[in-house]
C-alpha positions in Angstrom: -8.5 269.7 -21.6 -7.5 266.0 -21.9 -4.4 267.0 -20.6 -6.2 268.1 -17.4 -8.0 265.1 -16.3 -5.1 263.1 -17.2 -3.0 265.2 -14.6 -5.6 264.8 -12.4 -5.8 261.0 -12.6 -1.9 261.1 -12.2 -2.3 262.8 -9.1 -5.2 261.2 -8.1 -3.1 257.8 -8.7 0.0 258.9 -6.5 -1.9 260.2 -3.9 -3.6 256.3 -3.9 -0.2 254.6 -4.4 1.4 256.5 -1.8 -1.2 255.7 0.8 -0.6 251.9 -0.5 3.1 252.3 0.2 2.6 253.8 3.6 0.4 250.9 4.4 2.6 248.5 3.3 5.6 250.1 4.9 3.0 250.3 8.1 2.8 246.5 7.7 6.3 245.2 7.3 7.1 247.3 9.9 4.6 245.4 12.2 6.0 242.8 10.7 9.2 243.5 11.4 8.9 244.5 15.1 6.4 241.3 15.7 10.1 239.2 15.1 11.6 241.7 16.6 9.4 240.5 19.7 9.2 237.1 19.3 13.2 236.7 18.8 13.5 238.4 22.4 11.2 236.1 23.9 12.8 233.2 22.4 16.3 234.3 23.7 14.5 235.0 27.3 13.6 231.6 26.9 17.2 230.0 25.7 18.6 232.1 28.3 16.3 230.5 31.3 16.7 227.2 30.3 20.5 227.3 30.2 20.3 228.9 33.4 18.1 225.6 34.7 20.4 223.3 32.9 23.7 225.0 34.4 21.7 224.8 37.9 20.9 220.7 37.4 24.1 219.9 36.1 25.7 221.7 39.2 23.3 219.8 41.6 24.4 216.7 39.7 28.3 217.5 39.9 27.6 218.2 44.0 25.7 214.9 44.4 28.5 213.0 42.3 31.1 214.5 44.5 29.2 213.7 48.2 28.8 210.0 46.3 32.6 209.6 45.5 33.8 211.1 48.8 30.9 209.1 50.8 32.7 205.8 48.9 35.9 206.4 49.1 35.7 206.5 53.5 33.5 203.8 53.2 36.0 201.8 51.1 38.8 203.0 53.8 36.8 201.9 57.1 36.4 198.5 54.6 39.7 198.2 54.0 40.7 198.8 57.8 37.9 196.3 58.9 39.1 193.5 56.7 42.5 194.2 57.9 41.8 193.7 61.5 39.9 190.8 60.6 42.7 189.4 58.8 44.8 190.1 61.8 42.0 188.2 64.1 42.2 185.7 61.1 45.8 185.1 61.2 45.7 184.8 65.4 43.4 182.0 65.7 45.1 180.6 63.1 47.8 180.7 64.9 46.5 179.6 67.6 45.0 176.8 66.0 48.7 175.8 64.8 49.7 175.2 68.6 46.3 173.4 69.4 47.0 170.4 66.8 50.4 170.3 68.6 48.9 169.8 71.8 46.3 167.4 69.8 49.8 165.9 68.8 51.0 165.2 71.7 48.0 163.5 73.1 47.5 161.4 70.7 50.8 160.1 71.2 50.5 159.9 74.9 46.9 158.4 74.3 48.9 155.6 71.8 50.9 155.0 74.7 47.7 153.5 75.8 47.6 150.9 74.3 50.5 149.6 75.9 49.2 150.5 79.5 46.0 147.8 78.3 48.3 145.1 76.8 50.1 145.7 80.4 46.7 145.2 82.1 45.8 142.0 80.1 49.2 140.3 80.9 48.0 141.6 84.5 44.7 139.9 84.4 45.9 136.6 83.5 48.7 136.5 86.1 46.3 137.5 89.1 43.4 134.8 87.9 45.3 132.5 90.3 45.5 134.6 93.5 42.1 135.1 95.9 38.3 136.6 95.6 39.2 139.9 95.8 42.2 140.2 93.4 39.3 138.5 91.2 37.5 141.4 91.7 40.4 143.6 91.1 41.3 142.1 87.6 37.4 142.9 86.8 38.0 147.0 87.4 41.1 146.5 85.3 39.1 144.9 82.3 36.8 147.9 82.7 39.5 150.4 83.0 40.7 148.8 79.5 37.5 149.3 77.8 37.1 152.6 79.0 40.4 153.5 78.0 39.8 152.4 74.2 36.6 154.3 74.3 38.4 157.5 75.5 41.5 156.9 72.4 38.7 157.1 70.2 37.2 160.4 71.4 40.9 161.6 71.2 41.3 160.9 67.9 38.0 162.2 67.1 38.8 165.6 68.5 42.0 165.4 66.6 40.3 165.1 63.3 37.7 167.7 63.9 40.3 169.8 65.0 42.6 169.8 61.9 39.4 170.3 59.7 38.6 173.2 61.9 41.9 174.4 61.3 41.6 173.6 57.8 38.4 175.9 57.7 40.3 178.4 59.4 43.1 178.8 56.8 40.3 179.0 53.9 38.6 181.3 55.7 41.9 183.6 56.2 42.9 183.1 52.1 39.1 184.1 51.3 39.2 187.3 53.4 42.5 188.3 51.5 41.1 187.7 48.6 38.1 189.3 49.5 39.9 192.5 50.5 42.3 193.0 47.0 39.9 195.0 45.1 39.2 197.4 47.9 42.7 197.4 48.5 43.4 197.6 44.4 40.6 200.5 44.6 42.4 202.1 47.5 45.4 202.2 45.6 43.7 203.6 42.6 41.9 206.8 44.2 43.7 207.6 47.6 41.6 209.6 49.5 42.7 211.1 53.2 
């Protein structure tokens, strides 16, 4: 008779254990699939966030490429502009070359001036003798004198302001080469059509 509700106690605590188990397999089984779950989300996530990342980074690589080819006509209409303003540069230079030869040559003719008024002096005092009017006369020619000297010294005015003009000029021209070697350097570096 012990043996009975032993048995039955046996039974009795199987039947409890195996409900236990089934719970607990229940459980980890939730468990299991609740990961399950929330590791596919997680990869939905990853997966849409390397889709944005590839879409910025290609909307970045487009932009950097409309930048580069935006500079590199930019640095060739540069480059052309600075060369034709070299060429205007190197004209007027030019140009400014045969204007202090001209200058040159009127100073010179504007020194021979100066003998024309030593001329008129010695002219002066040789016709003080003669009548009224070459007295008059000798008075124009004093006059003509002064306004001689005054227009030597306008000459040689213009003659300075012209070389430093010229001067100017030349700077001017060395700057704008200057100015145009890197874009030229960059040119060189990243030929574009």
């Amino acid at each position: 008779m012990d043996n009975e509700p032993n048995e039955a106690r046996a039974v009795t605590d199987d039947a409890i254990l195996q409900q236990q188990y089934l719970r607990a397999l229940s459980s980890f089984e939730g468990i299991v699939l609740s990961q399950i779950d929330v590791k596919n989300k997680l990869g939905d996530r990853l997966n849409y966030s390397i889709r944005a990342g590839l879409i910025i980074l290609s909307v970045i690589a487009f932009s950097i490429l409309v930048l580069l080819l935006t500079l590199s006509s930019q640095i060739n209409r540069i480059s052309n502009v600075v060369g034709s303003m070299n060429t205007h540069f190197s004209a007027v230079s030019m140009r400014m070359d045969e204007i202090v030869e001209h200058l040159g040559s009127m100073e010179s003719q504007v020194a021979q001036l100066k003998h024309i008024e030593q001329d008129t002096a010695s002219l002066t005092s040789e016709i003080v003798g003669i009548s009224e009017i070459t007295d008059g006369i000798s008075e124009s020619l004093d006059s003509i004198g002064e306004h001689m000297t005054g227009t030597r010294a306008n000459v040689d005015g213009i003659a300075v302001t012209m070389n430093l003009m010229n001067l100017e000029v030349q700077a001017m021209s060395i700057e704008m080469q200057r100015m145009a070697k890197p874009a030229r350097t960059l040119n060189k570096l990243f030929p574009f059509p």
